[in-house]
Each structure stands twice: as structure tokens, then as C-alpha cells.
N, C-alpha and C positions, 0 to 999 in steps of 0.2 A: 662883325663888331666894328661900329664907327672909332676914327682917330680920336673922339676924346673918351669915349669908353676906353680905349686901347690906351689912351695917356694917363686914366683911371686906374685902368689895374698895374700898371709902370710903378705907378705912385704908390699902391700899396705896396705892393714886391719891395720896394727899393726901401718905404716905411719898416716892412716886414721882419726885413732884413737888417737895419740899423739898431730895431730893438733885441734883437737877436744879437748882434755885436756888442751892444752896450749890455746886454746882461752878461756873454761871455769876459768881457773885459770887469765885469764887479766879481767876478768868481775867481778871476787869474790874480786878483788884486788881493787876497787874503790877507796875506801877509805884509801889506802895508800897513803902519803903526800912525798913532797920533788920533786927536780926537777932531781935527779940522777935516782929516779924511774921511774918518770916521762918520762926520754930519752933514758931507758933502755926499758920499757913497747913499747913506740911508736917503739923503733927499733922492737922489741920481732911482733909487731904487723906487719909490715911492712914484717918481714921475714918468718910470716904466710902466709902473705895474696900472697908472693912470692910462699913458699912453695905448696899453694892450688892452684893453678894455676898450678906449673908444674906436680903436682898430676892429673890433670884434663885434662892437657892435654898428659900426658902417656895413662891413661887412655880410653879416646879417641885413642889414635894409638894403642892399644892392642883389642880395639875393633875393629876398622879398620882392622887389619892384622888377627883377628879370620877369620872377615866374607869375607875378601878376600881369606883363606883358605878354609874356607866352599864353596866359589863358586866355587873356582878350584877345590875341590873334589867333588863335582855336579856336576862341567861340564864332568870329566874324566867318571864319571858314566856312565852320558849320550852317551859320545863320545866312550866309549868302555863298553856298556853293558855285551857282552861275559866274556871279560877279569874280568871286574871284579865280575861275576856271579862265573868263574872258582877260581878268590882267595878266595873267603869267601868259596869255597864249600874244598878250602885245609886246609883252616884255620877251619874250621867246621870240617874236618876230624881228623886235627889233634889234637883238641882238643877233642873229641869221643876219639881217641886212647889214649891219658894221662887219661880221665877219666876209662876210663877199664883197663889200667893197673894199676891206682893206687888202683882198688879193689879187 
């Protein structure tokens, strides 16, 4: 996983996680009175239940677009076995030679 994939899923976790706090905190809240609260809570709750939804559906298109990656780099496999037997055997070399020279 690249750093901004990696700074991608950071972002949802820490999303995740905030909507998960802010619903706990409408639940601990019961027993607060008044109806300013009361129109602020429903907004606060409506703008979760927004929020988790488009949480849900990113989520969904990042998994979409993995496993559509993942098929197009199984089909290239398939479709040029040579080729890519010859990259991993450069990329294999050239990682043997960084190891023996940095000893």
C-alpha cells in the first residue's frame, strides 16, 4: 500500500471513528431537556446518519476499484507470463545487488 492509500484508510478510521463518538455522545445525551437541544441533536443526528452513508459508500468504490486492479494485474499475468516472469526476475536482481552492496 502507497502513503497516500495508507493516508486514505488513516482518514477513514479516524472518519470512522468520529462518527461512532458523535452517535455515542447523542445516546449519553438523553436526558438533556429544552427544545434548542433538542433541534440541534436531530440536526447533529441526521448529519451522521448523512455522513455514514457517504462513508459507506466510498468505501464501497475503494473496494471496487482495489478488486478491479487486482483483476487487471491477474489478467496482465496471465496474458503476458514471459513479461512478467522477466520483471520480477530484474526486480529480484536488483534487489540481490542493493543487498550485497550494502554489506
Amino acid at each position: 500500500m502507497n502513503s497516500v492509500d495508507q493516508h486514505k484508510a488513516d482518514l477513514m478510521r479516524e472518519l470512522t471513528q468520529i462518527l461512532k463518538d458523535a452517535e455515542e455522545l447523542i445516546k449519553n445525551s438523553e436526558q438533556q431537556a429544552g427544545d434548542g437541544f433538542q433541534s440541534a441533536k436531530d440536526k447533529l443526528q441526521s448529519s451522521l446518519k448523512n455522513a455514514r452513508k457517504e462513508i459507506d459508500r466510498i468505501e464501497d468504490v475503494v473496494v471496487k476499484k482495489t478488486k478491479d486492479a487486482a483483476h487487471a494485474a491477474d489478467d496482465y499475468v496471465h496474458d503476458n507470463p514471459w513479461k512478467t516472469a522477466g520483471i520480477a526476475a530484474g526486480v529480484g536482481l536488483l534487489i540481490g545487488l542493493l543487498i550485497a552492496r550494502s554489506k
